[in-house]
C-alpha positions, -999 to 999 in steps of 0.1 A, spaced: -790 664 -586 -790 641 -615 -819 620 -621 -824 611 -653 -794 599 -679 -796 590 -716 -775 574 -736 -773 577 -773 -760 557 -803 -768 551 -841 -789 524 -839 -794 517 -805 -789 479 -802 -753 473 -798 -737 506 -776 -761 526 -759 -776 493 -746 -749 480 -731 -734 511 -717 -772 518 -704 -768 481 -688 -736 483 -673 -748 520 -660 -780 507 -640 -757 479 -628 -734 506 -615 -755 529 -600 -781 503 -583 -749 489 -564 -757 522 -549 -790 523 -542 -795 550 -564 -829 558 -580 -818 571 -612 -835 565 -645 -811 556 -674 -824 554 -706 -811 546 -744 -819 559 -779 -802 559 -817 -800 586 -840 -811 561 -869 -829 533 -848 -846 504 -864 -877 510 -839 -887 479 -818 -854 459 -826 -836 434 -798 -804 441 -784 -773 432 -811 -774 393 -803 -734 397 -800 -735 423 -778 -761 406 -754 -738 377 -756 -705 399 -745 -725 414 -715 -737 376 -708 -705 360 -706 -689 389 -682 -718 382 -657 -738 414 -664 -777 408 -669 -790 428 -697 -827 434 -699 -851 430 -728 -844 458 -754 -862 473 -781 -847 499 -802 -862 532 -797 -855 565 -817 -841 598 -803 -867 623 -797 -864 657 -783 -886 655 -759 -862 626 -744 -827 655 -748 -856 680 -728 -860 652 -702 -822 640 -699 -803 655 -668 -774 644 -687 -767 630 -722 -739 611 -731 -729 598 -768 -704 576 -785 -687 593 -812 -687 633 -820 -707 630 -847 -736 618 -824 -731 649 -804 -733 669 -833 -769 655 -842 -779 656 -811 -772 695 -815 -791 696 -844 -822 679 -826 -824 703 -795 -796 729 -795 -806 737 -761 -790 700 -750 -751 719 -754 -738 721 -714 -754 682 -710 -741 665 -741 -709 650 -737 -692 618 -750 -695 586 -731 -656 583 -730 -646 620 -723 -629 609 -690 -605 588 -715 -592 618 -737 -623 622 -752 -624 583 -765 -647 578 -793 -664 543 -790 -664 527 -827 -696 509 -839 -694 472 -838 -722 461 -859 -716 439 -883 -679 436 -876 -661 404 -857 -664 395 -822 -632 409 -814 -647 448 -826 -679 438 -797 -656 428 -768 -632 461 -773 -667 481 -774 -674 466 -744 -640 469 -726 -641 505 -738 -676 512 -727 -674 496 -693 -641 518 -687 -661 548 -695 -688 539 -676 -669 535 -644 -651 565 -649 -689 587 -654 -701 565 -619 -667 580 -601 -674 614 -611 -710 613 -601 -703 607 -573 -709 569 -568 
């Protein structure tokens, strides 16, 4: 059984937050104890959630918690039941981390042909609702085949 999921992006303070948002929401509507957790390959440690993207999440009713960036660490690939990343590039460092995370790792939007979900930082608005669109998509279509 699953228990513990992480989710992992560049920076962590635009995707992996919200996908890890809209995957608590998700899977507490179930009653489920999992732990879901978020790192970035390249984090700026201790900084908030993308204000954009805490706006986006806002404005379609989600309630996204205090966030601090926090960097990738192997010991958090060793801990992770599952791991799921953005683009294939992220997969491919979290390889080079802990090669032992291969049969776990897999992108966030592999139920949608393998979907790579694009960066938004420091693009318009229009790039941070189309992550979010993208990523809550993906995130329904993990909670389906977990079993929620």
């Amino acid at each position: 059984m699953l228990e513990r999921i992480l989710i992992v992006c560049i920076g962590n303070i635009c995707r992996s937050p919200c996908a890890q948002t809209l995957m608590n929401e998700a899977l507490s509507r179930d009653k489920r104890n999992m732990k879901i957790g978020s790192a970035g390959l390249a984090a700026q440690v201790g900084l908030p959630m993308e204000p954009t993207t805490r706006a986006v999440l806002l404005e379609h009713r989600h309630r996204p918690p205090l966030h601090r960036a926090c960097q990738l660490e192997r010991s958090m690939l060793h801990q992770a039941d599952l791991v799921l990343a953005m683009e294939h590039r992220h997969i491919d460092g979290i390889y080079r981390i802990a090669p032992e995370a291969r049969g776990k790792t897999f992108l966030l939007g592999k139920w949608q042909g393998e979907l790579e979900i694009q960066d938004p930082f420091r693009r318009d608005r229009t790039a941070f609702e189309q992550a979010y669109r993208q990523i809550r998509t993906a995130v329904e279509a993990w909670t389906v085949r977990l079993g929620h």
